[in-house]
C-alpha positions in Angstrom: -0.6 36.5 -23.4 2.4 37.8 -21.3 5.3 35.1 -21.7 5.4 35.3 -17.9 2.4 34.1 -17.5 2.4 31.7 -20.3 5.5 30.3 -18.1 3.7 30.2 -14.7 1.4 27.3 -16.8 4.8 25.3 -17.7 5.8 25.3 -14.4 2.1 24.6 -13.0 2.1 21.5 -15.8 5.1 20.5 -14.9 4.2 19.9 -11.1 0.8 18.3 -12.1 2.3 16.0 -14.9 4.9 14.8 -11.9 2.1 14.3 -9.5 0.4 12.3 -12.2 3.1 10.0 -12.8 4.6 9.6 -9.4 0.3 8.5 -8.6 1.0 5.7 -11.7 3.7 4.7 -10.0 2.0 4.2 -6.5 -0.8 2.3 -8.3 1.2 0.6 -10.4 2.6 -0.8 -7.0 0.1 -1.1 -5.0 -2.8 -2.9 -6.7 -5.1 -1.6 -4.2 -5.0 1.9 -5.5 -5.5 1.1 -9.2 -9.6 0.9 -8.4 -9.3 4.8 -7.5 -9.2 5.6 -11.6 -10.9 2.0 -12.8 -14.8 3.4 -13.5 -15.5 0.5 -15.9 -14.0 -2.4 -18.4 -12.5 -0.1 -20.4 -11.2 3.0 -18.4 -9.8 1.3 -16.2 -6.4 2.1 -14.7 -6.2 -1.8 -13.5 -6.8 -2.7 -16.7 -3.5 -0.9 -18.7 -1.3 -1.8 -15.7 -2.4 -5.8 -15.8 -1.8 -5.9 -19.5 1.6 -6.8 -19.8 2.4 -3.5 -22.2 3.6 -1.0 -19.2 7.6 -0.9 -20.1 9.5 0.6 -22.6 12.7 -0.6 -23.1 12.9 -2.3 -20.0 11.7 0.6 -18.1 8.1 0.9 -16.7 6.7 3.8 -17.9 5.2 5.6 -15.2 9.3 6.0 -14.3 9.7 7.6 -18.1 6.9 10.1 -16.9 8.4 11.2 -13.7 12.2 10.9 -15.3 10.7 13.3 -18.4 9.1 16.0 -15.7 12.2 15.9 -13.3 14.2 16.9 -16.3 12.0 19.5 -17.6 11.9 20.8 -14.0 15.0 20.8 -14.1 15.4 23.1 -17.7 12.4 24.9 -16.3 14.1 26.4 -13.2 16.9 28.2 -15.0 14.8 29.3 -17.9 12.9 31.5 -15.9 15.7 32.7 -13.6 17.8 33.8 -16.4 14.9 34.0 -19.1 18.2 32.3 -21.8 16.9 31.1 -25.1 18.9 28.0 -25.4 17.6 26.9 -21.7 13.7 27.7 -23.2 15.0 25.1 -26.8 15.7 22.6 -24.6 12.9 22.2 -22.2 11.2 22.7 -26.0 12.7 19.8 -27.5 12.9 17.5 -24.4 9.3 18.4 -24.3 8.6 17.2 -27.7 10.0 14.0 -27.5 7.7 13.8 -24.5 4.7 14.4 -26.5 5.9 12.0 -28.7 6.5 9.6 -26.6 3.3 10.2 -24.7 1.4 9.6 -28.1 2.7 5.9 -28.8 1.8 5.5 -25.0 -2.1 6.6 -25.8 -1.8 4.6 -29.1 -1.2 1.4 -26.6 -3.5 2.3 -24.3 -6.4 2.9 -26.8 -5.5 0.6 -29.5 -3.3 -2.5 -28.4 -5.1 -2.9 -24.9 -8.3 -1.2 -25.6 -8.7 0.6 -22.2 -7.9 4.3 -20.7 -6.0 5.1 -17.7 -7.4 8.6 -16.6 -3.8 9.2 -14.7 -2.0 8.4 -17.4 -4.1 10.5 -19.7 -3.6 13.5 -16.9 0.0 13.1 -17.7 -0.3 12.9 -21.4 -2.3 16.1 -21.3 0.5 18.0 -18.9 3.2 17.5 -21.4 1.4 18.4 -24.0 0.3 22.0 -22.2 4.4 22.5 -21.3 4.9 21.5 -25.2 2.7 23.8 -26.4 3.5 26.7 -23.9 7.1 26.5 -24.5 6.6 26.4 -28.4 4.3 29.3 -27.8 7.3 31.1 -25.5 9.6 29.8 -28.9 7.0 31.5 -31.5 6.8 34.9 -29.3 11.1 34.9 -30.4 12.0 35.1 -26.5 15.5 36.5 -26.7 17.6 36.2 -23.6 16.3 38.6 -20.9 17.6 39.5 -17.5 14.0 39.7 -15.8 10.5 37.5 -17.0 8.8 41.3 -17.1 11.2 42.5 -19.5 10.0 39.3 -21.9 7.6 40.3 -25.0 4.2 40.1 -24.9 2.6 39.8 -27.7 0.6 43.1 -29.1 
């Protein structure tokens, strides 16, 4: 696959893992909203937010998710107008701990509260497509390039 277009589905990840945890964020809020993703006892959105395990560090989560995609974005946006290694290691990286991050999240969900958010899982899933995308981008040895058609692709 073309590393241009392998980069067109960080970006689009990017934008849907936002949407995904500015929506936690609005339910979270708004108590109203949590029945949208709540189809029964156990996935149930109102069910993770109600359990008393939705902050890290003092911070509510759904704010790590769109913190974590704001500052991809903003990795993402020079990496493909310059196409520089370093900018594509750390959207890589930041990416990573992401993943990780969004790993001990499902572990809470699944094991310590015994439920499933289906937004949160949507924004699990985005990282994990710009973690593996950018690794991918990492594997294909993406040198610094002036233009995204001038990237490798591989043969």
């Amino acid at each position: 696959m073309r590393a241009d277009t392998v980069h067109s589905l960080i970006f689009l990840a990017l934008l849907i893992g936002l949407a995904f945890s500015l929506f936690a964020g609005y339910e979270s809020t708004n108590p109203a909203a949590q029945g949208i993703c709540s189809v029964n006892t156990y996935v149930s959105c109102a069910k993770i937010d109600t359990s008393g395990h939705t902050t890290t560090l003092g911070i509510e989560d759904w704010l790590w998710g769109v913190g974590g995609f704001v500052v991809m974005l903003a990795l993402d946006v020079p990496l493909i107008r310059t196409w520089k290694r370093n900018w594509l290691e750390a959207l890589t990286l930041v990416s990573l701990v992401g993943a990780l991050f969004s790993v001990y999240l499902a572990y809470l969900e699944l094991v310590v509260i015994q439920g499933l958010c289906l937004v949160c899982l949507g924004a699990y899933f985005s990282n994990l497509v710009v973690f593996a995308c950018a690794l991918y981008l990492v594997r294909l040895g993406l040198k610094d390039r002036a233009t995204p058609a001038s990237a490798p692709s591989p043969g």
